[in-house]
C-alpha positions in Angstrom: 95.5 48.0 109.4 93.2 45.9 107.3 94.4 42.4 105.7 95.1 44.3 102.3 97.2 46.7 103.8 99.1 44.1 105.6 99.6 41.8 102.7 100.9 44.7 100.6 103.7 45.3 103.7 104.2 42.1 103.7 104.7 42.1 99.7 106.9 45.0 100.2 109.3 44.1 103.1 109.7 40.1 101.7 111.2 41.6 98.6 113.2 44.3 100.1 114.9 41.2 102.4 115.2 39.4 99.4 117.3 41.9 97.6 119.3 43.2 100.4 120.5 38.9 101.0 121.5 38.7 97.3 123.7 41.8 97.6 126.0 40.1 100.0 127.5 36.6 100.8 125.6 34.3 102.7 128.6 34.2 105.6 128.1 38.0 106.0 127.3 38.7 110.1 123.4 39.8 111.0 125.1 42.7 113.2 121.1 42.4 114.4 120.9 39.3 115.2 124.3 37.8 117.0 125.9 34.8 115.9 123.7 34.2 112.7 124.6 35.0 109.4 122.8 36.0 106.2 122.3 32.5 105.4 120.5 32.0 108.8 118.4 34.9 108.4 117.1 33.7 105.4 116.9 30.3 106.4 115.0 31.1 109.4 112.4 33.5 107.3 111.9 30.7 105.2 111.3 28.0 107.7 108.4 30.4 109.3 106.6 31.0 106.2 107.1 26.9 105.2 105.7 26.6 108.5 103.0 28.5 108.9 101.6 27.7 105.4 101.5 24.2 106.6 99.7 25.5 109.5 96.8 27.2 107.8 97.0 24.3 104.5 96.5 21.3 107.4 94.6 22.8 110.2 97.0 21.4 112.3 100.2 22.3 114.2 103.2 19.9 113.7 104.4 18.3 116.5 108.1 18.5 115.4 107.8 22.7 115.5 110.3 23.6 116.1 112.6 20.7 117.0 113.1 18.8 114.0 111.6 21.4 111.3 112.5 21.8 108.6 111.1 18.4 107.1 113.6 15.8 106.1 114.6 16.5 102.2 114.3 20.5 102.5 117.9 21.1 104.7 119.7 20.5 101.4 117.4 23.7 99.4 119.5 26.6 98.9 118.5 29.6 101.1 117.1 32.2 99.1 115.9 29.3 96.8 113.9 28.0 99.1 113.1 32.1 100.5 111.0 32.0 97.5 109.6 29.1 97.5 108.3 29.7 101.1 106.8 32.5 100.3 105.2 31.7 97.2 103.5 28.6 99.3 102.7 30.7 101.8 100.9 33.5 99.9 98.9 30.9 98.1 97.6 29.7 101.7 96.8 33.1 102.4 95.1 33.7 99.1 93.3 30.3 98.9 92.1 30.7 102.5 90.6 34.3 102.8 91.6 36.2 105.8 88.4 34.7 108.0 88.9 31.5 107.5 90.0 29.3 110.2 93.6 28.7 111.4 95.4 27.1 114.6 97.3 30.4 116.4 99.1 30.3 119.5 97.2 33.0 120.4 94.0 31.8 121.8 91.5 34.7 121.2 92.5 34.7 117.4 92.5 31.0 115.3 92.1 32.8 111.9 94.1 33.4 108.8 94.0 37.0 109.8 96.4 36.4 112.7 98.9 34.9 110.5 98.4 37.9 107.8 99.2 40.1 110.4 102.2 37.9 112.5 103.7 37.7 109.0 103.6 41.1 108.1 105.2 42.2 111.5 107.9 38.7 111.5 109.1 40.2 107.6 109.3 43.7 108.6 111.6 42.9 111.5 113.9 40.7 109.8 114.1 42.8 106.3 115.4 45.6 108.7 117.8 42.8 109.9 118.7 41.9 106.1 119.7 45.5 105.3 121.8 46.1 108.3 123.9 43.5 107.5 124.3 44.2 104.2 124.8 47.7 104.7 121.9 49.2 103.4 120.4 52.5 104.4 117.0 51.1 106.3 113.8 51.4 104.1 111.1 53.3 106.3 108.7 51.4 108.3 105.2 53.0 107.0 103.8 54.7 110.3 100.9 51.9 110.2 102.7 49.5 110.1 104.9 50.1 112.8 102.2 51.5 115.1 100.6 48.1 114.6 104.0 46.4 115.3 104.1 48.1 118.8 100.0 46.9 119.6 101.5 43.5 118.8 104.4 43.3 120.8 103.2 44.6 123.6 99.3 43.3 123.6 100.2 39.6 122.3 103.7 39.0 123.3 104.4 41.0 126.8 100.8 40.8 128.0 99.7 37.6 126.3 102.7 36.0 126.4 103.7 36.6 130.4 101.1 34.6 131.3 100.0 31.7 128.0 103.9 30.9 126.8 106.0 28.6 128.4 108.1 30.2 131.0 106.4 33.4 130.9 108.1 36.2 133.3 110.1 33.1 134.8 112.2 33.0 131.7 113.1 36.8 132.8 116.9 37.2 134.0 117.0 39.4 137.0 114.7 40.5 139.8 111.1 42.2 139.0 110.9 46.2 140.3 106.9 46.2 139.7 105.1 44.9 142.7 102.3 42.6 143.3 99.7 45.3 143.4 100.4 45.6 139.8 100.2 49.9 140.6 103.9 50.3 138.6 102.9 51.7 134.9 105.5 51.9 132.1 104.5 54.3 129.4 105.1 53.6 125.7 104.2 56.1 122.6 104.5 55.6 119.0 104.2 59.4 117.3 100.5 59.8 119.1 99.5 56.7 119.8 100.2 55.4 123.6 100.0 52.3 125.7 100.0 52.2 129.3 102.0 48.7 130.2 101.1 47.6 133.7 103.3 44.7 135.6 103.8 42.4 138.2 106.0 39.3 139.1 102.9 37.2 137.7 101.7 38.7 134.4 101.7 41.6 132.3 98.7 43.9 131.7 98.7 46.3 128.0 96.1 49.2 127.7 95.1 51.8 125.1 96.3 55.0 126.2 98.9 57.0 128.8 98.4 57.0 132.2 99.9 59.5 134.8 103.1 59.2 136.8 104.6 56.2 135.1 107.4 54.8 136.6 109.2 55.7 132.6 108.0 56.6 129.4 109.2 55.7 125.9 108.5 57.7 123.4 109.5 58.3 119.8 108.4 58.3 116.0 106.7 54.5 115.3 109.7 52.6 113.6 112.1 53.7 115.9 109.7 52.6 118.8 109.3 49.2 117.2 112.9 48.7 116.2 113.6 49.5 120.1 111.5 47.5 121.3 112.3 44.2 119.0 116.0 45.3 120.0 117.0 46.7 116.8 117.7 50.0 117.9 119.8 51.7 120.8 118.1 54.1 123.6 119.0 56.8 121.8 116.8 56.2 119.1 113.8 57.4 121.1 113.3 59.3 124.5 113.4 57.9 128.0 112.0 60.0 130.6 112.0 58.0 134.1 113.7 55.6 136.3 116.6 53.9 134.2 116.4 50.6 135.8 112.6 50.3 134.6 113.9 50.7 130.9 116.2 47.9 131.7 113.1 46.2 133.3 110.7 46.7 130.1 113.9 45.3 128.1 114.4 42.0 130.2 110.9 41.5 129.9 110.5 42.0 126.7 113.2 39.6 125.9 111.8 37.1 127.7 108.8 36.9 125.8 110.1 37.1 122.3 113.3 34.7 122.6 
């Protein structure tokens, strides 16, 4: 997807969260998201984009992320109030910026505005599924781009990147690994007919374009319900598993440990 397209999700998804949070009280459960509440969802959404337009406005990262953020003065803002205030802020940075302009990431090959576009996109699509859920909402559909490029994200930049460049990695992983060192064990996931072969071992994590044969399991399905699977917001029976069941439960303890 090009930056357009992603800023137009993005557009799309913050104002479909927004609505779905003002339908409900703020106490209402995120039957998503255990333990928080719609206050916290919003609260959290907010915090990211305040973040990340301080990000791309100073150049720099904040040492107190994600410790002590928000900034003393801001705990006090109403949620949704400050919901769209974050977001106004943070669509300036983008606008003021340009897409190529530079920006501190976390992921190394890509310190641009882009990444951010992009990571933003994906972050509201996730959490304005989350939003309607708990207010009991019939889910908006995820446009088939967008959740294609949801899956390329998750599995490219957090399970491959992220085994490997955050902190913890794999070690954060509860449970024992099944893939051995050889790193010959290949986990199949498709998104309507686009496929990834995901290739691990006890050290790292290895994503390519593509199927391979013989995986060890394939997931397959149309591309929201692979993305909402794979950022736990749908069950296994919202796509098919073909395979050994303890690798699902394999690609799902990874996968958790690089997006906690």
């Amino acid at each position: 997807m090009d930056d357009s397209e992603l800023l137009a999700c993005l557009a799309a998804d913050y104002g479909d969260l927004r609505d779905a949070a003002t339908t409900v009280e703020l106490t209402t459960p995120v039957p998503s998201c255990p333990g928080w509440t719609v206050a916290d969802l919003v609260t959290h959404v907010a915090e990211v984009y305040l973040h990340k337009a301080a990000v791309i406005r100073t150049g720099q990262w904040p040492r107190d992320w994600p410790r002590d953020w928000p900034p003393p003065g801001q705990a006090a803002e109403a949620p949704l109030a400050r919901l769209g205030r974050a977001y106004g802020e943070l669509r300036t940075e983008f606008s003021v910026r340009g897409a190529s302009a530079p920006a501190p990431t976390w992921y190394e090959p890509d310190q641009t505005v882009a990444f951010w576009i992009r990571r933003m996109a994906q972050e509201t699509v996730i959490h304005r599924i989350d939003a309607e859920l708990a207010a009991g909402l019939p889910v908006t559909p995820v446009p088939d781009a967008l959740a294609v490029d949801g899956v390329d994200e998750v599995l490219k930049l957090f399970l491959a990147y992220g085994s490997v460049n955050f902190p913890g990695g794999l070690a954060r992983m509860p449970g024992e690994h099944l893939a051995g060192d050889d790193g010959l064990d290949t986990i199949v996931v498709a998104a309507g007919r686009t496929a990834w072969t995901v290739r691990p071992s006890p050290r790292a994590v290895s994503v390519a374009d593509g199927g391979s044969d013989q995986p060890r399991v394939t997931v397959t399905g149309a591309p929201q319900r692979v993305l909402g699977w794979l950022w736990g917001r749908a069950g296994d029976d919202a796509v098919a598993l073909a395979g050994d069941p303890a690798w699902v439960g394999y690609l799902r303890r990874m996968l958790e440990a690089v997006t906690q």
